[in-house]
C-alpha positions as CSV (number, residue, x, y, z in Angstrom):
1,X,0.0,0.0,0.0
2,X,1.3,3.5,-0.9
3,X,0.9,6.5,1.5
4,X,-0.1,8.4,-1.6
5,X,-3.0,6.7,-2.5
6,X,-4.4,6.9,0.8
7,X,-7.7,6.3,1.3
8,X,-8.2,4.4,-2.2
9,X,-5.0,2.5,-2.1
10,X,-6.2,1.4,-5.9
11,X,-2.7,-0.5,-6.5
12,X,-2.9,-2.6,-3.2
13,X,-6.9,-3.1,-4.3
14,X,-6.0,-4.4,-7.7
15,X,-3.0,-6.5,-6.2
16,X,-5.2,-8.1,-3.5
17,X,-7.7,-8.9,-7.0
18,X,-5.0,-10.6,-8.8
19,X,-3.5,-12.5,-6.3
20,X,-7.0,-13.6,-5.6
21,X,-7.8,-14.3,-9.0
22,X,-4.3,-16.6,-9.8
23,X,-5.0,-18.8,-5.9
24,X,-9.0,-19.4,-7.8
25,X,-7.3,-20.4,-11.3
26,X,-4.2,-22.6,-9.4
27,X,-7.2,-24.2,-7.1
28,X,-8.9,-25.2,-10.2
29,X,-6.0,-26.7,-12.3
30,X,-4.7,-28.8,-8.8
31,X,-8.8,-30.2,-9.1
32,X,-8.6,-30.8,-12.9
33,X,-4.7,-32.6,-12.0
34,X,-5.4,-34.7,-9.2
35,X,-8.5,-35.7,-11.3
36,X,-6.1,-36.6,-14.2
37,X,-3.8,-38.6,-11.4
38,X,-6.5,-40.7,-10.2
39,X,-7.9,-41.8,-13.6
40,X,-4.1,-42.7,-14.3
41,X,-4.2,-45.2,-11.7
42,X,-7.2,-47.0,-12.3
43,X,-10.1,-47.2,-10.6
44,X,-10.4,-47.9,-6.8
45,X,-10.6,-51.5,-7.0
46,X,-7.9,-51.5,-9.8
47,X,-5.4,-49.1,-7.3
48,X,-5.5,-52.1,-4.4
49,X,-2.5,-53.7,-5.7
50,X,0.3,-54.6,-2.6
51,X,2.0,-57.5,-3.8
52,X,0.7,-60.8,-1.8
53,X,-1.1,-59.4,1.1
54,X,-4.8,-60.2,0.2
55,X,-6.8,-56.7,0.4
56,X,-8.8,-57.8,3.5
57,X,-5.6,-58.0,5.4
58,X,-4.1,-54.8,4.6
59,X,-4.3,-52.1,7.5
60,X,-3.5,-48.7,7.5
61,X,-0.2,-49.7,9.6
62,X,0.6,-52.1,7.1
63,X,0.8,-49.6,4.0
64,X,2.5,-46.8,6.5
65,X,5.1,-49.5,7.6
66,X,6.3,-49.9,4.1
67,X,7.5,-46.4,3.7
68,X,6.2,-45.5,0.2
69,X,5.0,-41.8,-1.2
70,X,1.7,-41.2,-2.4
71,X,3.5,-41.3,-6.0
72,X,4.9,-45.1,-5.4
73,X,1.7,-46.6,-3.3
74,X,-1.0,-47.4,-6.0
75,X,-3.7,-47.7,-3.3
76,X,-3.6,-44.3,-2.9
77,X,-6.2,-42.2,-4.3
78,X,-6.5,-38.6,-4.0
79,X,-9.9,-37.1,-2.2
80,X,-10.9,-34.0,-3.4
């Protein structure tokens, strides 16, 4: 904001706008991406893929103890 501009402060205004408007359009291209990720790994029932466990044995515990990123785990499906 610029002393000068006082009590308008139409720079900081139109700043405040654009940042705003840039956060809305990012918010709405991570949506449409993590939409694209999740069709790229299947379908839910596709995704449940850890090697020999059988999927009614697999905890929570289980998939943190192997130490994987969300990238490497292909049960892992992103909620939106």
């Amino acid at each position: 904001m610029f002393e000068r501009e006082a009590p308008v402060y139409s720079s900081g205004f139109a700043a405040i706008l654009v940042c705003l408007g840039v956060s809305i359009l990012l918010i709405i291209a991570l949506r449409f991406y993590l939409i694209w990720q999740n069709k790229k790994r299947g379908s839910v029932e596709q995704m449940i893929d850890i090697g020999d466990l059988d999927v009614g044995q697999v905890s929570a515990e289980d998939i943190a103890a192997m130490d994987k990123t969300d990238w490497e785990t292909n049960g892992f499906y992103y909620v939106y």
